[in-house]
C-alpha positions as CSV (number, residue, x, y, z in Angstrom):
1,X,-34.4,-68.8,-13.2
2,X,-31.7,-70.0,-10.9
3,X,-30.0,-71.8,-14.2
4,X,-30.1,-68.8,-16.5
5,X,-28.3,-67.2,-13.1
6,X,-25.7,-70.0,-13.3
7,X,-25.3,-69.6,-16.8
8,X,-24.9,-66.0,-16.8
9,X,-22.3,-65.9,-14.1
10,X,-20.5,-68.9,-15.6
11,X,-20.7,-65.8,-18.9
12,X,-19.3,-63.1,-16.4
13,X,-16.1,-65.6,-15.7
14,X,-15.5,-66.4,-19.2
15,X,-16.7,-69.7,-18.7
16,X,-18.9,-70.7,-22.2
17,X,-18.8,-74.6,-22.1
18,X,-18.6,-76.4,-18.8
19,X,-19.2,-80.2,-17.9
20,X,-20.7,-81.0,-14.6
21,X,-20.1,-83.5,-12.4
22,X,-23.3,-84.8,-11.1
23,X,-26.5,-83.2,-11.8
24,X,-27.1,-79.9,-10.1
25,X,-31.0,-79.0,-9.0
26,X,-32.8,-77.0,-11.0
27,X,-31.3,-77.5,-14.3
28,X,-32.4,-79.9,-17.2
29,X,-29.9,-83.0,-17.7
30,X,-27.1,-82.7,-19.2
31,X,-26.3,-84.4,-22.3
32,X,-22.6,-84.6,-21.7
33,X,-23.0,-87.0,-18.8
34,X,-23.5,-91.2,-18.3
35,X,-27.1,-91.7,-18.2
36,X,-26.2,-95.2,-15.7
37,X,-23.1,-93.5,-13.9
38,X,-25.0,-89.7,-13.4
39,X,-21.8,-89.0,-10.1
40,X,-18.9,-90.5,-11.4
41,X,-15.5,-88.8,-11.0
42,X,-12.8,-89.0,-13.2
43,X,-10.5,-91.1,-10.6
44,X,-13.1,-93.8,-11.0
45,X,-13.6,-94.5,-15.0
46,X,-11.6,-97.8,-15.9
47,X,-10.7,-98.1,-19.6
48,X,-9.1,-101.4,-20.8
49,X,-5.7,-100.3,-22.3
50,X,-4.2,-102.7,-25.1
51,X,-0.7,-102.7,-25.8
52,X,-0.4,-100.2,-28.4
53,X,-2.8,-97.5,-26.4
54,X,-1.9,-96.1,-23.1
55,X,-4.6,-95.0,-20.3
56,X,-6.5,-91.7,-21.1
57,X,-5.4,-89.5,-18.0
58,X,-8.2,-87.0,-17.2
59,X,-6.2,-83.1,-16.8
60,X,-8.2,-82.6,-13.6
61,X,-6.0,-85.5,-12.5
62,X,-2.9,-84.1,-13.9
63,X,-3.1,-80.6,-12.1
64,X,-3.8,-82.0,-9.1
65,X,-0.6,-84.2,-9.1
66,X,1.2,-81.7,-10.5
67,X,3.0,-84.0,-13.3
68,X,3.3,-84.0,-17.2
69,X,0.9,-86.2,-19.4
70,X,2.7,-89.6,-19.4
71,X,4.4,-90.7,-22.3
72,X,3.7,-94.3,-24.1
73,X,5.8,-96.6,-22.1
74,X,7.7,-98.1,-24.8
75,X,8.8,-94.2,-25.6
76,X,9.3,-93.9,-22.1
77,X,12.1,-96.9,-21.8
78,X,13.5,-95.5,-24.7
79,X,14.2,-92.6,-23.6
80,X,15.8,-93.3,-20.6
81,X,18.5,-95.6,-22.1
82,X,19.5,-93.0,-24.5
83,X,19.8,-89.9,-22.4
84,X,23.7,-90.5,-20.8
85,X,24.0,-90.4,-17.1
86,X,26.1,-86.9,-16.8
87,X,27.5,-86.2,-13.5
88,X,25.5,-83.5,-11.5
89,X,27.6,-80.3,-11.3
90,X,27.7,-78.2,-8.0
91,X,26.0,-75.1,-8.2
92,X,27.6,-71.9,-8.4
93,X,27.8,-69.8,-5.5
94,X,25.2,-67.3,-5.4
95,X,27.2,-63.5,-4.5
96,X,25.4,-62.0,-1.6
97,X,26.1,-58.8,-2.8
98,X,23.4,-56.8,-4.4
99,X,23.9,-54.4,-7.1
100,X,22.4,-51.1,-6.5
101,X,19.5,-49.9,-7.4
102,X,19.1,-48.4,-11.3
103,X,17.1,-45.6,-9.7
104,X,19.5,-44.6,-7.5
105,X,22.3,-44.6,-10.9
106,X,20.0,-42.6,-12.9
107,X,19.4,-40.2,-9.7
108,X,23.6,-39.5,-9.1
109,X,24.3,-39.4,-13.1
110,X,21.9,-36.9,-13.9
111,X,22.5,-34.6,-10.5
112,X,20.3,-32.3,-8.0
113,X,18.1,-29.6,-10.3
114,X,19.1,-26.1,-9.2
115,X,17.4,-24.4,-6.6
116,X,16.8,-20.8,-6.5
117,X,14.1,-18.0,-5.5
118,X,13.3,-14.7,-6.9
119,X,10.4,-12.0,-6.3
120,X,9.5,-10.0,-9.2
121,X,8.0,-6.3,-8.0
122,X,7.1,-4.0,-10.2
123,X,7.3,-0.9,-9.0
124,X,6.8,1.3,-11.7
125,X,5.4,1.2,-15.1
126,X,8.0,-0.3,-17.2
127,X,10.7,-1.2,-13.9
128,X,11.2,-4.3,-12.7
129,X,13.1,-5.3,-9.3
130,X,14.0,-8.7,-9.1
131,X,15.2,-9.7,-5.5
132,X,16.6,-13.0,-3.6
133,X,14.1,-14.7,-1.9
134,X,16.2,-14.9,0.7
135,X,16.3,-10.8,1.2
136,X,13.1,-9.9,3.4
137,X,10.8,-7.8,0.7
138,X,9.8,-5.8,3.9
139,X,13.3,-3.9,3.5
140,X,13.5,-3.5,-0.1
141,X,9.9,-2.4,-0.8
142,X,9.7,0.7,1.6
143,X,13.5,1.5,0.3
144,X,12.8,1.3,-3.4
145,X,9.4,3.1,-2.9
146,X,11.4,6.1,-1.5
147,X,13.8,6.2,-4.6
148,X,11.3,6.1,-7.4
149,X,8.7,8.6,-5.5
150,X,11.5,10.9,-5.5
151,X,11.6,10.8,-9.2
152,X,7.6,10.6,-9.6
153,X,8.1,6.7,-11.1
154,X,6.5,5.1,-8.1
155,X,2.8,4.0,-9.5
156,X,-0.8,4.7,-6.9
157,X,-0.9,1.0,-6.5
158,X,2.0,-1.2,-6.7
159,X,0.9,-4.9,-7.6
160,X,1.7,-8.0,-4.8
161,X,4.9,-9.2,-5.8
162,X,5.4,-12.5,-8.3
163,X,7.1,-15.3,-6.7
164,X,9.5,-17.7,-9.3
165,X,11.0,-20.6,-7.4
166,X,12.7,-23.5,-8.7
167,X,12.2,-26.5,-9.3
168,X,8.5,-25.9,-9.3
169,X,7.5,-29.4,-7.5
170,X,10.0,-31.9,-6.0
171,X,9.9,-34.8,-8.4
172,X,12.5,-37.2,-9.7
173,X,10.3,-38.2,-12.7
174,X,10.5,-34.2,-14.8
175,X,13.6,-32.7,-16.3
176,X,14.4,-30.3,-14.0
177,X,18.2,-29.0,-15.3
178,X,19.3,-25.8,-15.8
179,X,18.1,-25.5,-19.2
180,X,14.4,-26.5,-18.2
181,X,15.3,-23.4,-16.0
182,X,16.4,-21.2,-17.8
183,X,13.3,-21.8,-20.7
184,X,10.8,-21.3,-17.5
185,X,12.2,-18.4,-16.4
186,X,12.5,-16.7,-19.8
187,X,8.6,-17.3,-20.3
188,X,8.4,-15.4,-16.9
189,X,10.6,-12.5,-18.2
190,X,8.6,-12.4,-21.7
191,X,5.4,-12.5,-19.6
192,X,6.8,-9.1,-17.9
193,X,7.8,-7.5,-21.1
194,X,4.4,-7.8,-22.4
195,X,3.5,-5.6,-19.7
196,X,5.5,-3.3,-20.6
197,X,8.7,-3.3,-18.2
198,X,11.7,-2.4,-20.1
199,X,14.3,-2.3,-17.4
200,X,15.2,-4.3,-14.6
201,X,17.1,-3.2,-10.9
202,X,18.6,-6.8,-9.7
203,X,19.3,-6.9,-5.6
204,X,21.4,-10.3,-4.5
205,X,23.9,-12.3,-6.7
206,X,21.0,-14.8,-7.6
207,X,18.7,-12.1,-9.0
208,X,21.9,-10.7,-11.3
209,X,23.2,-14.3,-12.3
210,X,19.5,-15.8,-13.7
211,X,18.7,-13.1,-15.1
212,X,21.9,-12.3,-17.0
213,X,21.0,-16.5,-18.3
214,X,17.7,-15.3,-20.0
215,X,19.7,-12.6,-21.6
216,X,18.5,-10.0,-19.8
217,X,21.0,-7.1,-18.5
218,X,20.3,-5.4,-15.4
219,X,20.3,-1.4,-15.9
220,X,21.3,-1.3,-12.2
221,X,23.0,-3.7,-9.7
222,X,22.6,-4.2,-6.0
223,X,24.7,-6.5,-4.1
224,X,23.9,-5.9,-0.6
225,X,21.2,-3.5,-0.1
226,X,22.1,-2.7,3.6
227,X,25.5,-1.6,2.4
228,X,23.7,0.3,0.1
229,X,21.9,2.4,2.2
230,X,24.7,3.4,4.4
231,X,26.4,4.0,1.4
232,X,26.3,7.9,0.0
233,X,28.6,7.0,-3.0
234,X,26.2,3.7,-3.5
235,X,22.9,5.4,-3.0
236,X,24.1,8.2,-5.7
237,X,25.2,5.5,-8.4
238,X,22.0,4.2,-7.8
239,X,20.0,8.1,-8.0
240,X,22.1,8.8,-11.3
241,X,20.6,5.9,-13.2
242,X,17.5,6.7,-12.5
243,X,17.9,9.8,-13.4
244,X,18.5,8.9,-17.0
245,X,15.4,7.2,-17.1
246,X,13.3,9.8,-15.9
247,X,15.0,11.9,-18.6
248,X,13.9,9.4,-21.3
């Protein structure tokens, strides 16, 4: 039992022949060693050498001194008168300074990803407003809620908001350009379309720019929506196009 043990383990370690020194308990004798000299190590075994044969060195021996297998010693001698004595040259001067790293190359060349927020309410059927993340919702919501009651386009229940931020996750390793952007942003937009919106109401210079990139052309601008509101000429610009849509 104990030598099948040995034997598998020896298996596990990829270890299919092995030659023991000495015999171990337990286990039948081995056939591979000297029946008179059962413990002898390698260090130990003599072998008359003539002059054409050199000394059998054992490898255990040669990885524990750490030198090539000798050579015959006639080769040897030979070998060392022909190789000419060359003088030894100085060593170059190592540069102490240390190139920078190719991350950090790849990181500058290819730039920072653009970073930019938008909320997506729909606050009617087929209108979308698209606002700067950076504009509180808690001022455009009641506001735009007003307008499109006023027309009857304001829905009974008006969906939580859709957040679109950019990049999606911090990570040097994804292509995060502009045109990765742009292609994410236009799913977002085609997602919306499919639910019917038709026209969109833009408030901040973000909300405009993006989505004039996806091809998409605002049916009503808003660059400050606190201007707008103490506005009259502003709030009736904004009054007269929706009034062509609640014509339609």
């Amino acid at each position: 039992m104990l030598e099948q043990r040995r034997v598998d383990y020896l298996k596990s370690m990829g270890i299919t022949v092995w030659l023991p020194r000495r015999e171990l308990p337990h286990a039948p004798a081995s056939r591979w060693m000297a029946e008179d000299s059962p413990s002898e190590r390698h260090e130990h075994i003599h072998i008359e050498s003539t002059h054409d044969h050199a000394r059998p060195v054992a490898a255990a021996d040669l990885l524990r001194a750490g030198q090539p297998m000798p050579a015959h010693p006639e080769v040897a001698e030979e070998i060392v008168k022909e190789t000419p004595s060359e003088p030894v040259k100085p060593a170059a001067p190592v540069s102490t300074d240390l190139a920078p790293p190719a991350e950090d190359t790849v990181v500058a060349s290819v730039g920072e990803p653009p970073r930019f927020a938008l909320e997506f309410m729909q606050l009617s059927g087929s209108g979308i407003w698209v606002v700067d993340a950076n504009i509180p919702l808690e001022q455009v919501a009641p506001f735009a809620g007003r307008v499109l009651a006023a027309f009857g386009m304001k829905p009974s229940v008006v969906p939580q908001p859709v957040s679109f931020r950019w990049p999606f996750i911090e990570s040097r390793h994804q292509d995060q350009s502009e045109a990765v952007a742009v292609q994410a942003l236009r799913a977002q937009w085609q997602y919306f379309s499919s639910q019917g919106a038709g026209y969109v109401i833009t408030v901040g210079a973000n909300a405009q720019s993006w989505m004039n990139k996806i091809d998409v052309k605002e049916h009503f601008h808003i660059a400050d929506l606190e201007a707008l509101m103490s506005s009259a000429s502003a709030k009736r610009a904004l009054w007269l196009s929706l009034h062509g849509l609640a014509e339609r």
